[in-house]
C-alpha positions, -999 to +999 in steps of 0.1 A: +807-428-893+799-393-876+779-407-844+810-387-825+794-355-833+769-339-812+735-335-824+728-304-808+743-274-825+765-244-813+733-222-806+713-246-785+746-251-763+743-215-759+703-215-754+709-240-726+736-222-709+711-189-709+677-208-698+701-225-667+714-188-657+680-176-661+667-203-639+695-197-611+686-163-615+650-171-602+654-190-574+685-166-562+665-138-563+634-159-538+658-166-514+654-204-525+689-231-517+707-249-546+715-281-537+734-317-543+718-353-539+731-386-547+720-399-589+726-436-565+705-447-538+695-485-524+660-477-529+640-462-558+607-455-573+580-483-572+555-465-593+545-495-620+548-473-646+584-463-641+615-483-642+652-473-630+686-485-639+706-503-618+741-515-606+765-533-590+784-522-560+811-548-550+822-520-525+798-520-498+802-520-464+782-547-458+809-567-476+782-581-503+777-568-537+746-547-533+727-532-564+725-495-566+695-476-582+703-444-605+675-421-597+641-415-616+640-383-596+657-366-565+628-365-551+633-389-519+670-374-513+657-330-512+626-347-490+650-360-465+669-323-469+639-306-464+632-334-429+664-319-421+654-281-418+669-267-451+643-248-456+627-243-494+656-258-519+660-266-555+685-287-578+694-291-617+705-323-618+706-358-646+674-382-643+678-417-657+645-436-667+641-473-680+622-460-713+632-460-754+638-427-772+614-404-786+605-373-795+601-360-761+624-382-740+659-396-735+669-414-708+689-396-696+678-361-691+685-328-671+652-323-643+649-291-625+629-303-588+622-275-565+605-276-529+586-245-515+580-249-474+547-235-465+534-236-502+500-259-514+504-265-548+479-238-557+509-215-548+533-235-565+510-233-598+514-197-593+551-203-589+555-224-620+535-203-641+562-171-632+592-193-643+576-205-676+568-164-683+604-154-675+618-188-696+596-188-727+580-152-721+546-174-723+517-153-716+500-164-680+489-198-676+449-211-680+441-241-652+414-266-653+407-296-632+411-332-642+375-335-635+366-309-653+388-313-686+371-344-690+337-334-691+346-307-718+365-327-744+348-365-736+313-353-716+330-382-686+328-379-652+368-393-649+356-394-609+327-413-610+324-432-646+325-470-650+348-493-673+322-496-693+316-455-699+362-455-706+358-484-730+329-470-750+347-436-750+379-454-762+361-470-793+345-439-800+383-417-803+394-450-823+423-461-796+424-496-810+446-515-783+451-549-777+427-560-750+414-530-737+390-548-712+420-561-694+434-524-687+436-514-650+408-481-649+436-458-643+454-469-675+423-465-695+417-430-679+455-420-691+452-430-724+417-410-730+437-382-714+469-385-732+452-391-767+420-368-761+426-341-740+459-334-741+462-324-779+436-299-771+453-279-741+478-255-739+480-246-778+484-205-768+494-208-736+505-235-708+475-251-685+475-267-655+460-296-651+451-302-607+429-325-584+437-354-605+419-390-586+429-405-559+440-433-571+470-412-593+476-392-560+518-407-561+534-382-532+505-362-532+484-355-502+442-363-508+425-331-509+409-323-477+372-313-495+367-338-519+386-371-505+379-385-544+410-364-556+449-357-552+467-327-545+485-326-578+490-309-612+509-309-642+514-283-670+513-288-708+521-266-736+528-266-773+524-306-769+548-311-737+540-320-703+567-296-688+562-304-651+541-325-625+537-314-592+521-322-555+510-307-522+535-331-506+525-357-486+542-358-449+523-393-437+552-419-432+527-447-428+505-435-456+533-431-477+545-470-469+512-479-478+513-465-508+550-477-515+536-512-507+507-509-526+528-500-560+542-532-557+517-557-554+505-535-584+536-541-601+531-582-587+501-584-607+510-566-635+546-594-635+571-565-634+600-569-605+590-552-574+613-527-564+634-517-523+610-491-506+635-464-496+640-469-458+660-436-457+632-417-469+605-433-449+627-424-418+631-392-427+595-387-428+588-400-394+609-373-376+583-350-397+585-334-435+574-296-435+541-282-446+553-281-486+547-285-522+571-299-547+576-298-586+598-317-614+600-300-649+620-311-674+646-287-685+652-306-720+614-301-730+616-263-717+648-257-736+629-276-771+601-251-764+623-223-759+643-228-790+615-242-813+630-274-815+609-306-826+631-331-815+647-338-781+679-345-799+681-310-812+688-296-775+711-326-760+746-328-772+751-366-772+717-388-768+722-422-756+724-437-791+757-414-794+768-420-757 
């Protein structure tokens, strides 16, 4: 048996170490914090379409065993630095999602999440697009809305179309799932996107993808023109969605809502809800600076950087090896 071997070789240790320097490099030279945050928190993500790993903690102060949540994203943990006056931060740090292998994902993975005060994420875009040209030496990056990179590869209106328009359009790409009918209309707008659109974008050169709907807003504040759409964006390129990023939302009781709302989605879907993070809501409620935030995924950067086609190719020890 060789599983003890790493399945990364010599030279992608060393393409790593480079694109993290490089990185560090970046944000030293914009004045912008590294920081530390907690992988365990009490609360997590409720998104339905993520899932955490959890734990027991027989050591708690409370004197009960209390489960412990290793983090999707550090996301709640830099907003509560950022409550706290750090000014603009970033952090390299392991992510741990609920989700098999493949090509693209382990996971367990290494997440670069930076926070810009005083930045919308048109800035941020801008800001993204540098790092990818000083990482990958891409050339700069083309941007489209979600709006309107649907009504150039599927003639749909993703804003205003009907169930009826995203099921006729996903007979006519041949996605041949089980029950379509019963998909939520987000679910059926992902999978025209993921299976449509994105094959198309970001071939030469990365593109943003911004103003997705409302209804996929996450942490994202609604724009302030066009109430039908989020202030977010993610970037693909060469087949990778590299990063996803929002005009942070600083609305504690919106952002319960919303919380709240994930679960009775995730209630009538029959997943487990999930523990809103208290911590973070009560950060938010002494007041989150004017911001905009980003998550990229340093594995995917470093398989583009290195022309690798597997995710194992750039992690020493995937979790079949762990």
């Amino acid at each position: 048996m060789q599983n003890w071997q790493p399945t990364a070789t010599h030279e992608a240790r060393v393409a790593r170490a480079e694109i993290l320097r490089t990185i560090r490099e970046f944000f030293h030279r914009k004045n912008v914090l590294e920081v530390e945050t907690p992988l365990l928190s009490k609360g997590t993500v409720t998104d339905e379409h993520l899932d955490a790993f959890y734990t027991a903690f027989n050591f708690d102060r409370s004197g009960k065993p209390t489960r412990l949540y290793l983090q999707t994203s550090p996301e709640y943990a830099m907003k509560r630095l950022l409550c706290a006056e750090s000014g603009s931060i970033y952090q390299i740090c392991k992510a741990f999602r609920h989700e098999g292998e493949g090509r693209w994902h382990n996971p367990e993975f290494t997440m670069l999440e930076w926070y810009r005060v005083g930045f919308d994420h048109f800035a941020l875009m801008d800001e993204v697009d540098a790092l990818l040209q000083e990482t990958l030496s891409t050339l700069p990056a083309d941007t489209m809305t979600y709006q309107d990179a649907f009504l150039t590869y599927l003639n749909i209106d993703p804003l205003s179309a009907s169930n009826d328009e995203l099921l006729g359009a996903m007979k006519q790409q041949g996605i041949d799932i089980h029950e379509p009918e019963n998909l939520s209309f987000d679910s059926k707008l992902q999978l025209l996107f993921s299976y449509v659109i994105e094959p198309q974008i970001g071939s030469d050169k990365p593109c943003f993808i911004y103003n997705f709907p409302a209804s996929q807003a996450a942490l994202a504040k609604l724009s302030a023109t066009d109430p039908r759409v989020a202030e977010r964006f993610e970037v693909y390129f060469k087949g990778a969605e590299l990063a996803n990023g929002f005009n942070e939302l600083s609305a504690a009781k919106e952002q319960r809502v919303r919380f709240e709302s994930d679960n009775e989605k995730r209630r009538a879907s029959g997943l487990v809800t999930k523990p809103i993070d208290e911590n973070f809501l009560n950060a938010l409620e002494v007041g989150l600076p004017l911001c905009a935030g980003v998550a990229l995924g340093v594995d995917r950067l470093l398989m583009l950087k290195t022309g690798a086609n597997h995710i194992n190719e750039v992690i020493n020890f995937t979790v079949s090896r762990a």
